[in-house]
N, C-alpha and C positions, 0 to 999 in steps of 0.2 A: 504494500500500500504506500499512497506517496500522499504528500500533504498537497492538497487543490489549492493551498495560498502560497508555501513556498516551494514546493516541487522537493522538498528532503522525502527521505525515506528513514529518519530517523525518529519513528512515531510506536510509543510504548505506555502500558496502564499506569495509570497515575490516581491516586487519589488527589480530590479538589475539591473546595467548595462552590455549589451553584449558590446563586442568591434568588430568593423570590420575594417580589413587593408586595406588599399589602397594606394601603393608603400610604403609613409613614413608614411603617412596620417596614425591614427587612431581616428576611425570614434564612439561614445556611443550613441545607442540606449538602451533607459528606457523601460525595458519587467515586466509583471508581470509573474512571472513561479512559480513552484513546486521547491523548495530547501528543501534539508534533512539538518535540525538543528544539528543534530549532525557531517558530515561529510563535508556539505556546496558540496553534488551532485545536478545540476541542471537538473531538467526534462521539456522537453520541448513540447509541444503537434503540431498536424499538421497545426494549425494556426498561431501559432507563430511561425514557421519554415516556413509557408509563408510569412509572414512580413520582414523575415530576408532576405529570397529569394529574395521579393519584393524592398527591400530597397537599396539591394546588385545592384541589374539591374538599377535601379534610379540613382546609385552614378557611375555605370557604364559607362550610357548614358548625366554622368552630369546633372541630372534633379530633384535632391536631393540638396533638402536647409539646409545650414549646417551653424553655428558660431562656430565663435573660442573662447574656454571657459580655453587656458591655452598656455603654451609653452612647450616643450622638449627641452632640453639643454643638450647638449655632451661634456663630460669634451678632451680639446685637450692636 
């Protein structure tokens, strides 16, 4: 497989975090995907594009258990 942004062939599993929004809320789920090393493009296959579906409809329905692991702060 070769990276369709930088044409390497040096693309191996990685674990990452996705981020998902919700109004203010941003939400990190831990995926393990395909990343190209050289360009840092993520490839995602059709099960982990259900998870993210899946997760999404959960946090939707409020039925996604979530901690808080930090703050955002806005400079006034």
């Amino acid at each position: 497989m070769k990276c369709v942004i930088c044409k390497s062939s040096d693309i191996q599993k990685q674990m990452v975090e996705e981020e998902i929004k919700s109004g203010m809320d941003i939400i990190l789920i831990s995926l393990e995907v395909l990343v190209c090393m050289n360009c840092g493009e993520r490839y995602y296959d059709r099960m982990t594009m259900r998870k993210i579906k899946n997760i999404r409809a959960k946090l939707k329905q409020r039925e996604l258990k979530v901690e808080e692991v930090g703050k955002v702060l806005r400079a006034i």
